[in-house]
C-alpha positions as CSV (number, residue, x, y, z in Angstrom):
1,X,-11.3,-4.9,-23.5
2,X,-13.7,-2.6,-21.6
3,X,-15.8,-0.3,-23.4
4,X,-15.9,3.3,-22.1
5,X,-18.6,5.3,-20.1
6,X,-20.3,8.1,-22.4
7,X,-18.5,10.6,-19.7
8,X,-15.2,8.9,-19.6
9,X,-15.1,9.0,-23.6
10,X,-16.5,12.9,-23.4
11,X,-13.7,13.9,-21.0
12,X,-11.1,11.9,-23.5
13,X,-12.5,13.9,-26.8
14,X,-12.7,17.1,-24.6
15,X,-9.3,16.9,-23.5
16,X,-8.0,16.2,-27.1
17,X,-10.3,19.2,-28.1
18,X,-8.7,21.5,-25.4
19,X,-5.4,20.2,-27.0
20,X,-5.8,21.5,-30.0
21,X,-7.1,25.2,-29.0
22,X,-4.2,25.2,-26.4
23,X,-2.3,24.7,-29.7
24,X,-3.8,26.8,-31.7
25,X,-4.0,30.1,-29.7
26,X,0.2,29.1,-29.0
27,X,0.8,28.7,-32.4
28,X,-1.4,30.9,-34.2
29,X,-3.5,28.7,-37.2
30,X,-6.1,26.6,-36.8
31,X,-5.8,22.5,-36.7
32,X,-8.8,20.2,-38.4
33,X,-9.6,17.8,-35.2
34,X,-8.8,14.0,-35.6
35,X,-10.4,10.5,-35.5
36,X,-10.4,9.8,-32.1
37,X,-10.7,5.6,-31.3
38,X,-10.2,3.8,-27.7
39,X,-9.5,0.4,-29.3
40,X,-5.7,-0.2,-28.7
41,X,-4.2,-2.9,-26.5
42,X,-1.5,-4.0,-25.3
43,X,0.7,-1.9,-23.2
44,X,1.0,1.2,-25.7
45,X,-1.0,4.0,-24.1
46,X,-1.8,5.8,-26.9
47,X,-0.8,6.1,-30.6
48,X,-1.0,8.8,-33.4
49,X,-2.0,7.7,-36.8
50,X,-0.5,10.8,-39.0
51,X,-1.4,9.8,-42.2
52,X,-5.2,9.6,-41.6
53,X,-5.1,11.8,-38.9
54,X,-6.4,9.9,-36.1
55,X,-5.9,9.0,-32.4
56,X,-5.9,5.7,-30.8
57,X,-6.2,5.1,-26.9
58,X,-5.9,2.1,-24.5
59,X,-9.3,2.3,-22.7
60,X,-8.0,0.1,-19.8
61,X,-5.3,2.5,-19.3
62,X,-6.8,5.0,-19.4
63,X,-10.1,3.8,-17.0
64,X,-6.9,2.3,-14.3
65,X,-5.2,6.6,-14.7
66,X,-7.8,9.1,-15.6
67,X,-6.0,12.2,-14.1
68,X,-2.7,11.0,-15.4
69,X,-3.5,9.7,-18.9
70,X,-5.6,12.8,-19.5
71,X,-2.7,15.3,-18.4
72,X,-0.3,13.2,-20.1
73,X,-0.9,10.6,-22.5
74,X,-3.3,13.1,-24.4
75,X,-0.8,15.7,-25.6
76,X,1.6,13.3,-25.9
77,X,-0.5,11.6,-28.8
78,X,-2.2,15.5,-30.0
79,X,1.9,16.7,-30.5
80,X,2.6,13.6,-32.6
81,X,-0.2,15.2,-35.0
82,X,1.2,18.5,-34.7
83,X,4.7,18.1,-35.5
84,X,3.1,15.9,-38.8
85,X,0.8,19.1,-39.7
86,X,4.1,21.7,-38.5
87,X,6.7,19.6,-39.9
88,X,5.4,16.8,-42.1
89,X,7.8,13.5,-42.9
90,X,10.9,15.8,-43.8
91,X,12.3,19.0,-42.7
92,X,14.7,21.2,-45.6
93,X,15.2,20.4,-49.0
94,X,16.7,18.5,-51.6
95,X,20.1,16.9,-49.9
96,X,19.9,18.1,-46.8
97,X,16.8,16.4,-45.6
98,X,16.2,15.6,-42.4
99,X,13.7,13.3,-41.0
100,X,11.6,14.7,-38.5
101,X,11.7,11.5,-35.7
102,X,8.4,10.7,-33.9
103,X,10.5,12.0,-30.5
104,X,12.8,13.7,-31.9
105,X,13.8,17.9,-30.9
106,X,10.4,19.3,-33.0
107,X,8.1,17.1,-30.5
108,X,10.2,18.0,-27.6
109,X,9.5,21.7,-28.4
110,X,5.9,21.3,-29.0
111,X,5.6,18.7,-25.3
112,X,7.6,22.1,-23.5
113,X,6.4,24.8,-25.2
114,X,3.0,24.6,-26.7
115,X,2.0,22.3,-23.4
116,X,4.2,22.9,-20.7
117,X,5.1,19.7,-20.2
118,X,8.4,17.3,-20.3
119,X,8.7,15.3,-23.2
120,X,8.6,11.7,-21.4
121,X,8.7,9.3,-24.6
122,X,7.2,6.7,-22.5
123,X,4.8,6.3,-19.8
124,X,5.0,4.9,-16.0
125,X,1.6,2.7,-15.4
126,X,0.8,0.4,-13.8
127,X,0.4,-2.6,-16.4
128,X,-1.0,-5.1,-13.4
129,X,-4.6,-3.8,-15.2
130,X,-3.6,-5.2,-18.2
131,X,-3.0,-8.9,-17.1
132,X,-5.1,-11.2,-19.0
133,X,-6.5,-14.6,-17.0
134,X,-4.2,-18.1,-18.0
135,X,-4.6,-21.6,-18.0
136,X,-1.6,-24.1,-16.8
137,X,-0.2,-26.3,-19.2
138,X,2.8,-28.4,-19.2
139,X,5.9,-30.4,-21.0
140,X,8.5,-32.9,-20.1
141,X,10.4,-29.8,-18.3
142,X,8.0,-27.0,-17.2
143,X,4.7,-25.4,-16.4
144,X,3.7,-22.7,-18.5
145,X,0.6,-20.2,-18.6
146,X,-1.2,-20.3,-22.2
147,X,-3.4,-16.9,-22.4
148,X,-7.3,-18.3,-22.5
149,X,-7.0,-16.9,-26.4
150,X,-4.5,-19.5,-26.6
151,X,-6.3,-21.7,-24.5
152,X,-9.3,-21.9,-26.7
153,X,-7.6,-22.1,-29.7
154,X,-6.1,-25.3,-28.1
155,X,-9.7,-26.8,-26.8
156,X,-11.2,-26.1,-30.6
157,X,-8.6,-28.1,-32.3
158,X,-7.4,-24.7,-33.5
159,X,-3.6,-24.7,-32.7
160,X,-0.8,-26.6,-30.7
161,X,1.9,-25.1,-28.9
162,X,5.3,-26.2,-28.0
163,X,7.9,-25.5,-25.1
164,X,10.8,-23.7,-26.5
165,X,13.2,-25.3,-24.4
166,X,12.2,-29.0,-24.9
167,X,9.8,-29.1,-28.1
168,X,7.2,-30.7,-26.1
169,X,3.9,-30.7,-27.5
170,X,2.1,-28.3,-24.2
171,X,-0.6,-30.5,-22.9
172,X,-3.9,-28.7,-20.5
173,X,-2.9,-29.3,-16.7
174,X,-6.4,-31.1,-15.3
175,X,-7.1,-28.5,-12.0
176,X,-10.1,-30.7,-11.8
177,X,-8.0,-33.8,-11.4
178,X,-6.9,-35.3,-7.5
179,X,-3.5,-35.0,-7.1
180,X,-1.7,-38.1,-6.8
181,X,0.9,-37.1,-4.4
C-alpha cells in the first residue's frame, strides 16, 4: 500500500475540514472533527466509522483520482458521520422506530442539500491500480494465479491451496524451467 505525500494527506484532511464548515454554516451547529486514517484496501474507497467517529480512505485510490476522490469520495464518507450525529442509529420512538440506513433518504438529503451533490452509493474507478502482482500455479485441470501473499505463504511452508474444481493440491509453475514442448 503506498503511503501518502505530506501534501496529498493535507489536501485529504483539508477537504474533510472544508466538509464539515460547508456543513456546519448549512445546518447551523457545530460538528467535533473525526479520526482521519488512509489505511483501507481493497476496492472500498472510503469508509465511515460512526461509532468512534473516524474516517478511513484507500490511499491508492485516492493517489490514481485526486480531483475525483476529493470532490466525491470525501463527502460521501463526512455525510455518513453526519446523518450518525443528525440522526443517530434510530429515527422516532418507541414502536415506530425506524432505522436510519447508511444510504438511505437522510444521506441522500444531506449528499443534495448540505453538498450539492448526487447521492451515488458507489463509486466509478478505475480498480486496474489496485491489481496486486501473481504467481502461476497449477492442478490436474487449470492454471491459476496465487497473490505473492499467497505465494509466500506457500514457499514458507505456511499454507497449501487447492483447485476448487478438482481438489488438486496447487503446485508453483517453474518460469525458470525450459519448456519441454
Amino acid at each position: 500500500m503506498p503511503s501518502l505525500s505530506s501534501q496529498l494527506e493535507s489536501q485529504l484532511v483539508q477537504r474533510v475540514d472544508a466538509c464539515f464548515v460547508q456543513a456546519q454554516a448549512r445546518l447551523g451547529r457545530t460538528f467535533a472533527r473525526p479520526k482521519i486514517y488512509c489505511n483501507m484496501r481493497g476496492r472500498a474507497a472510503g469508509a465511515a466509522r460512526l461509532q468512534t467517529w473516524e474516517l478511513r480512505f484507500n490511499p491508492t485510490l485516492y493517489q490514481a483520482n485526486q480531483q475525483a476522490f476529493l470532490a466525491e469520495v470525501v463527502p460521501h464518507e463526512v455525510a455518513h458521520l453526519l446523518v450518525h450525529a443528525l440522526w443517530g442509529e434510530y429515527q422516532g420512538q418507541g414502536r415506530s422506530r425506524v432505522r436510519v440506513l447508511p444510504h438511505g433518504r437522510q444521506w441522500q438529503s444531506v449528499m443534495r442539500e448540505v453538498f450539492g451533490l448526487e447521492p451515488n452509493t458507489t463509486h466509478r474507478f478505475d480498480l486496474a491500480v489496485l491489481a496486486q502482482p501473481t504467481m502461476p500455479y497449477r492442478c490436474l485441470c487449470q492454471q491459476h494465479q496465487l497473490s505473492l501473499r499467497r505465494h509466500n505463504k506457500v514457499a514458507r511452508g505456511e499454507a497449501r491451496y487447492h483447485c476448487r474444481r478438482c481438489q488438486a493440491a496447487l503446485e508453483p509453475i517453474d518460469l525458470a524451467a525450459p519448456s519441454l514442448d
